[in-house]
C-alpha positions in Angstrom: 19.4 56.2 31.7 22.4 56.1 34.0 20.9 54.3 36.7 20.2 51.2 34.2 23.8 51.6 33.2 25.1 51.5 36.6 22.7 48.6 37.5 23.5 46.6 34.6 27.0 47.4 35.2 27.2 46.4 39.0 25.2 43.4 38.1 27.9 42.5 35.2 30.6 42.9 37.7 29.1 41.1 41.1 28.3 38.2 38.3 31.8 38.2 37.1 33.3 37.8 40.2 31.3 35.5 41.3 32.6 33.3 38.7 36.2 34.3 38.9 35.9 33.4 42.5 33.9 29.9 42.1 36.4 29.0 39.1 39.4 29.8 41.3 37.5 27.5 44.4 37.3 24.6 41.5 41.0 24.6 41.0 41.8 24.0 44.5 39.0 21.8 45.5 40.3 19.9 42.1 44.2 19.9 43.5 42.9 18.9 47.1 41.4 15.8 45.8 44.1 14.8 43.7 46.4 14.7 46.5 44.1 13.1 48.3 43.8 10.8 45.8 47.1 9.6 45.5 48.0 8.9 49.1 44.9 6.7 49.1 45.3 5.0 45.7 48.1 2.1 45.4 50.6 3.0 42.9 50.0 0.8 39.8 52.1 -2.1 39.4 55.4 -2.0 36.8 54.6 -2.9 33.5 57.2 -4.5 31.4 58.0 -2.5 27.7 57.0 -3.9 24.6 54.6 -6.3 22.7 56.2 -9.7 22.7 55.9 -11.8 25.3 59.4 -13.5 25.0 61.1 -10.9 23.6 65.0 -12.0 24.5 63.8 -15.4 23.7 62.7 -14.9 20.4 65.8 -13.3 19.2 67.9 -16.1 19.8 65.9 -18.2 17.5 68.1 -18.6 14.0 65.2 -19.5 12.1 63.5 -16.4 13.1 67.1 -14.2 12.6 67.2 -15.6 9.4 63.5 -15.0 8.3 63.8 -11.3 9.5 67.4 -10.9 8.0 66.0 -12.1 4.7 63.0 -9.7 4.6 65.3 -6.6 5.6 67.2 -7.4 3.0 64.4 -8.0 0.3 63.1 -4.4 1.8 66.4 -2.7 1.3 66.4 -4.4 -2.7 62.8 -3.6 -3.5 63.6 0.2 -2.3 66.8 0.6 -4.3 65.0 0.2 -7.5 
């Protein structure tokens, strides 16, 4: 009975390590190619912020000032009661 013990021991440890060991390869096969990566791949372009595609433009429209004042301010009303 100790001989299975030890052998299913040993076997539980030699498979263990083996794992350990190809887990930590993985990691630094993983951090190799992303290094790799990024001195071949062209840094993405700038993109500008937001969702409008006049965005300083828009706001110098009075209409469109006045339209968004007036809703605020219905908002702020509608809350308050």
């Amino acid at each position: 009975m100790d001989e299975v013990m030890q052998g299913a021991l040993d076997l539980m440890l030699v498979g263990m390590g083996f794992v350990f060991s190809f887990l930590i390869i993985l990691v630094f096969v993983t951090m190799l190619m992303s290094r790799i990566a990024g001195r071949i791949a062209p840094p993405e372009p700038a993109r500008p912020r937001g969702g409008a595609q006049g965005g300083a433009d828009a706001m110098q429209d009075p209409k469109l000032k006045a339209v968004i004042s007036e809703a605020v301010a219905r908002h702020r009303a509608r809350r308050r009661q």
